[in-house]
ROTOR-684926 format. One record per residue (C-alpha): x, y, z. Coordinates in steps of 0.02 Angstrom, whole numbers, plus 32768, in hexadecimal, padded with zeros to 4 digits. Layout:
<recs>
u X&v Y&w Z
...
</recs>
This chain:
<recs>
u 7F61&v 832D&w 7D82
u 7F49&v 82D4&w 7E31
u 7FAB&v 8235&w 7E75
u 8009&v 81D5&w 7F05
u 8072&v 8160&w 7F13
u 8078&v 80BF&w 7F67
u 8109&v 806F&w 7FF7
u 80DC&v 7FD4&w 8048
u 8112&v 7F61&w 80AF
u 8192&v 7FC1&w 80E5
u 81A5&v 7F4A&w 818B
u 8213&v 7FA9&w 8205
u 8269&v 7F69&w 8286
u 82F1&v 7FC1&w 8329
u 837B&v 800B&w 82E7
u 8404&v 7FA3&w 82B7
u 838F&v 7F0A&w 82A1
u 8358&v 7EA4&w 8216
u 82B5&v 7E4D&w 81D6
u 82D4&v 7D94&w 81EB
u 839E&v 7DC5&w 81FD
u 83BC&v 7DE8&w 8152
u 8330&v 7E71&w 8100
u 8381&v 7F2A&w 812C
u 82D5&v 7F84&w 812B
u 8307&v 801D&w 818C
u 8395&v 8030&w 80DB
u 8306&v 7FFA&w 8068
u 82A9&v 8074&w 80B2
u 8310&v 8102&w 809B
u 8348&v 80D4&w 7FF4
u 8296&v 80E0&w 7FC8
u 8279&v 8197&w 800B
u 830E&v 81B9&w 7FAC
u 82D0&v 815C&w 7F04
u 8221&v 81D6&w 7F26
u 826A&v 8281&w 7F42
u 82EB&v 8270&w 7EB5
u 8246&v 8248&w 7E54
u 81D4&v 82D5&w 7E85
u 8214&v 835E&w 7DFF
u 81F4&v 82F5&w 7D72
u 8142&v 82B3&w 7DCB
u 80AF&v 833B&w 7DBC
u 8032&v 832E&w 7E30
u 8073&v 82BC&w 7EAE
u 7FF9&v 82E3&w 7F48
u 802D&v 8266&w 7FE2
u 8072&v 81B4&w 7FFB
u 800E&v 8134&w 801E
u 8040&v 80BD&w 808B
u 7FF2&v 8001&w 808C
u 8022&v 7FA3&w 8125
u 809D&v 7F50&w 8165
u 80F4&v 7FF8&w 81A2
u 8151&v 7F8D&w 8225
u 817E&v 7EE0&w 8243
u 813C&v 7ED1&w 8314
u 80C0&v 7F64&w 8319
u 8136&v 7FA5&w 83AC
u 8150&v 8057&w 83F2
u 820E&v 8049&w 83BC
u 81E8&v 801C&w 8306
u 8168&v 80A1&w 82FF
u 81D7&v 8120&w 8337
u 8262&v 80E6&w 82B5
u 81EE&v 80D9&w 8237
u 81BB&v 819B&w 825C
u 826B&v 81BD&w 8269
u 82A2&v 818D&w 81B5
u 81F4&v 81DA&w 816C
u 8238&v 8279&w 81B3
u 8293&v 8269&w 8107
u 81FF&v 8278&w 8094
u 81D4&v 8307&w 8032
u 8118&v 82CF&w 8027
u 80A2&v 82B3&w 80A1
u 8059&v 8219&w 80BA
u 7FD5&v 819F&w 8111
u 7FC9&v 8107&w 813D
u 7F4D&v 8073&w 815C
u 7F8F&v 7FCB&w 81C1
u 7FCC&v 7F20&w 819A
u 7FD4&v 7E67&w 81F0
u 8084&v 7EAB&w 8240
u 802C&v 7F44&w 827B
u 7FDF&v 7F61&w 8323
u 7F65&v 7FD3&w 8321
u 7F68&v 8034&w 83DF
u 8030&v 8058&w 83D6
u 8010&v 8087&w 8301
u 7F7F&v 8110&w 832A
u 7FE0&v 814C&w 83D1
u 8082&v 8153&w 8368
u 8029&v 81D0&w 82E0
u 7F9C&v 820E&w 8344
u 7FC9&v 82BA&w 8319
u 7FB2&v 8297&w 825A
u 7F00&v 82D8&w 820E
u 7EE2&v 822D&w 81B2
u 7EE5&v 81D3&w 8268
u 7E39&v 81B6&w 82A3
u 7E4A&v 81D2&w 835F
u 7DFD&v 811B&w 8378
u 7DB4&v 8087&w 8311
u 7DF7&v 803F&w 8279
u 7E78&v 809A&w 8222
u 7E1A&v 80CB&w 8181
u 7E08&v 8172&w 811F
u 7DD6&v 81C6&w 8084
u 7E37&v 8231&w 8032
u 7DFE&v 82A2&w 7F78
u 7E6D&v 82C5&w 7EF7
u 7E0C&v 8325&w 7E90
u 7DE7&v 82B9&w 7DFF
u 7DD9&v 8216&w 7E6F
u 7DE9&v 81E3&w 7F28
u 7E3D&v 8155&w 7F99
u 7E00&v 80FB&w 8015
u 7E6B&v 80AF&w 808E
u 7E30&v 8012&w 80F4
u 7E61&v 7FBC&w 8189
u 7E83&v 7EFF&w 815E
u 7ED9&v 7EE2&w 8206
u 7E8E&v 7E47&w 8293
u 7F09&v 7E59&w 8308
u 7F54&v 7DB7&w 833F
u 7F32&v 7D5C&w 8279
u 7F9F&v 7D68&w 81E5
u 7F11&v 7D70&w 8171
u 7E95&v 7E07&w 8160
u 7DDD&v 7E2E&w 8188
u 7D77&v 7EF1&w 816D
u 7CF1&v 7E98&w 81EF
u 7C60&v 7F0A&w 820B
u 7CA9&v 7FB4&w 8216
u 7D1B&v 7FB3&w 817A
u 7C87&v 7F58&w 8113
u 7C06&v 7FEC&w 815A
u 7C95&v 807E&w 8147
u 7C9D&v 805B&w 8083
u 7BF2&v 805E&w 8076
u 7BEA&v 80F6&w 80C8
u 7C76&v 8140&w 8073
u 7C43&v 810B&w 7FB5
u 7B9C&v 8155&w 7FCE
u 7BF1&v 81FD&w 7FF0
u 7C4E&v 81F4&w 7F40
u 7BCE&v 81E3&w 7EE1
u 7C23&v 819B&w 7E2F
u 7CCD&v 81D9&w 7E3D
u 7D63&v 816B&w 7E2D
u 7D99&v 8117&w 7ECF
u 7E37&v 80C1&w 7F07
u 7E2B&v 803B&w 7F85
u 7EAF&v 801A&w 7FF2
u 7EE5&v 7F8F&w 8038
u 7F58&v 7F3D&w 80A5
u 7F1A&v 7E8B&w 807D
u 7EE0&v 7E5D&w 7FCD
u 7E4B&v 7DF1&w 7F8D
u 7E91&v 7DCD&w 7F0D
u 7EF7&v 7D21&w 7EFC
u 7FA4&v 7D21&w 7EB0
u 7FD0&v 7C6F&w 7E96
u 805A&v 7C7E&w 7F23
u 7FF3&v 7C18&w 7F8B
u 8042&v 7C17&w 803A
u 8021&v 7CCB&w 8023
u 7F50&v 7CCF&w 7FD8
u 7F23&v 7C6E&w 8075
u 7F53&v 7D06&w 80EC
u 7EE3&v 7D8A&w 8080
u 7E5A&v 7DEC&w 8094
u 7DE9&v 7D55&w 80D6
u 7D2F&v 7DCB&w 80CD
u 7D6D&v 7E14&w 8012
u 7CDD&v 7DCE&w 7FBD
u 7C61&v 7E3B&w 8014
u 7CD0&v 7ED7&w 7FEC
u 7CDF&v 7E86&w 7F35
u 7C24&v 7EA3&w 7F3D
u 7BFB&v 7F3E&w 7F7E
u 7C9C&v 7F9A&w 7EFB
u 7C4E&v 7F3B&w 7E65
u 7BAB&v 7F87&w 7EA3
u 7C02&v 803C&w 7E97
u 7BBF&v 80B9&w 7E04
u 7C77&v 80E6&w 7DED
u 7D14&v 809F&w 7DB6
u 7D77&v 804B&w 7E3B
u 7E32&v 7FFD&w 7E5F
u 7E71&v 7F9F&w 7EEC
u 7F22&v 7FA3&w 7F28
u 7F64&v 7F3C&w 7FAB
u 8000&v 7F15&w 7FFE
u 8052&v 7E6E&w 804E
u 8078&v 7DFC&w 7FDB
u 8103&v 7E59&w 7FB5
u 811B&v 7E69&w 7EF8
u 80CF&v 7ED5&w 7E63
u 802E&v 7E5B&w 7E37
u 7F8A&v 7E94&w 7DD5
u 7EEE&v 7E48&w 7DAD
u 7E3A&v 7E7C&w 7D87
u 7D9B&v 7E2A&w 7DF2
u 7D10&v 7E52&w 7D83
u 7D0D&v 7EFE&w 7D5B
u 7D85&v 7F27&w 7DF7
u 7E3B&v 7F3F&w 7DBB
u 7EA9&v 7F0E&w 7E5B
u 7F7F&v 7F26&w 7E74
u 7FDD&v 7EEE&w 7EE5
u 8071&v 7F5A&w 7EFD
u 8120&v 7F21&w 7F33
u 8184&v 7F33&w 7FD9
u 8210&v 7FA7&w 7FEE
u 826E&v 7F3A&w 803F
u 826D&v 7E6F&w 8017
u 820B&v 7E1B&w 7F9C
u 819F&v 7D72&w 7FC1
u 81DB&v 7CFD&w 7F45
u 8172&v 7CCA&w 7EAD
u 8146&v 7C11&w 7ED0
u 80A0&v 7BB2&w 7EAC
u 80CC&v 7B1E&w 7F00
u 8051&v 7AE8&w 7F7A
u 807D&v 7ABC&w 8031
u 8105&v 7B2E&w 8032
u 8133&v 7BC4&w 80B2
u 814A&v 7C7B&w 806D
u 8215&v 7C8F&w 803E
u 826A&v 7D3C&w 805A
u 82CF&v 7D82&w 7FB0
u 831F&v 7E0A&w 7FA3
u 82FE&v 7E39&w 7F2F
u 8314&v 7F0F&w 7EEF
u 8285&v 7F75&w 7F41
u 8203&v 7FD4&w 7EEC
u 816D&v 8053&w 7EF8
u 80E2&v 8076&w 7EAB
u 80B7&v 811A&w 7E57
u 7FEE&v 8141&w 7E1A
u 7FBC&v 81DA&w 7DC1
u 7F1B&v 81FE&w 7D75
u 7F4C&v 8231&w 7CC6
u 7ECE&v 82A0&w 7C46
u 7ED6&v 8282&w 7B79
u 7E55&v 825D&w 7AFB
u 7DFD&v 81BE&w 7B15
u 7E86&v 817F&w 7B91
u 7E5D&v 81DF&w 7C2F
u 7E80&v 8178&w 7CDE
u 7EEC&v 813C&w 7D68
u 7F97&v 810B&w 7D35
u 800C&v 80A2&w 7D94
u 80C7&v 809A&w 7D85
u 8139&v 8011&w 7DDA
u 81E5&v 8079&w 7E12
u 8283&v 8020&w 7E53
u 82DC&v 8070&w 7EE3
u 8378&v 809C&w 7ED7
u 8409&v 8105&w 7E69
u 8415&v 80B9&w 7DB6
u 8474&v 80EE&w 7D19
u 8417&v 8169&w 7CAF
u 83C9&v 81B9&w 7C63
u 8409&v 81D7&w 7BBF
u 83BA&v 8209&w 7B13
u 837B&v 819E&w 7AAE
u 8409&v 818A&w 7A11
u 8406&v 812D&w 7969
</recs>
């Protein structure tokens, strides 16, 4: 058994501050890393956490370092690629130490799992909400499929391709996802995308590419397909998301798992 799971959006600001004066990230945070180490006994094969963008809310040295502070926490290790909030010279000097960092470049990586592989991508155009892969993401998947050969491969994503219907959030995604759209559907091998920043637990399939959209720790963007409308802040409970490649007859694959953070009644047995 291999897996990870995912935490996005996690949006960390200086101690003692909040995301638009009412989101507690720094709490949500911790809750989370709570919520995941209570988990691991009853998870096999948990590998890493994977970490979709968004890790702070400025890209600045101070959240960077708070960020790193409360990860301290985790009993995993874990890797990261950026988000729209990111900045990407403080991010790689603030985990240069880290063997996913590349030392400079877009912050992308491959890692193997045994039975399938993720590649992380670097959505970020510094200065835009919306993402772009450009040249160098768009040639460092093609390099990187052609080294797996068939295997199953994860792509991930701080900005998604696909839309969600909340549309003050679809305009600000991945804005050159059709050529990736092309080049995974061109891929011998199953793939998945999973993305970040919109926020909440979404899925969809693009032709034979099943995508997710995994939710924030902290606040939720709320559900609304009105157009002409600006993204709301909820908050709503936060969640991560938990993937493990699972082995039966005939069912054999990459399972995900939506997890609430937090302490909750339970369990109990099941009784008549």
């Amino acid at each position: 058994m291999a897996g990870f799971i995912q935490v996005t959006d996690t949006h960390i600001v200086a101690p003692g501050k909040l995301v638009c004066g009412r989101s507690d990230t720094s709490e949500a945070l911790r809750r989370a890393i709570a919520t995941i180490n209570a988990k691991l006994p009853l998870l096999e094969g948990i590998d890493c956490v994977i970490i979709t963008g968004d890790l702070t809310d400025h890209g600045t040295p101070e959240e960077y370092a708070h960020f790193t502070s409360i990860m301290l926490e985790l009993q995993l290790p874990w890797l990261a690629v950026p988000g729209n909030h990111d900045q990407r010279a403080p991010m790689r000097a603030a985990f240069a130490d880290t063997p996913w960092m590349p030392s400079h470049g877009p912050i992308q990586w491959m890692r193997d799992f045994g039975p399938f592989a993720v590649v992380g991508l670097d959505t970020l155009l510094e200065g835009a909400h919306h993402g772009e892969l450009g040249p160098k993401g768009l040639a460092f998947i093609d390099t990187t499929l052609a080294t797996l050969g068939d295997k199953p491969v994860v792509v991930a994503t701080h900005h998604p391709w696909m839309h969600t219907g909340i549309r003050a959030m679809d305009v600000d995604n991945l804005h050159d996802g059709a050529a990736l759209m092309e080049k995974l559907a061109a891929y011998p091998g199953p793939v998945r995308m999973i993305s970040g920043h919109v926020h909440r637990a979404v899925s969809g399939q693009i032709g034979s590419i099943t995508c997710q959209i995994g939710p924030s720790t902290g606040h939720a963007v709320l559900t609304d397909h009105s157009e002409g409308r600006d993204p709301q802040l909820v908050l709503e409970p936060g969640a991560i998301t938990i993937y493990r490649w699972v082995e039966s007859q005939g069912a054999t694959g990459l399972v995900s798992d939506v997890i609430p953070t937090g302490v909750f009644s339970g369990p109990w047995p099941f009784e008549d």
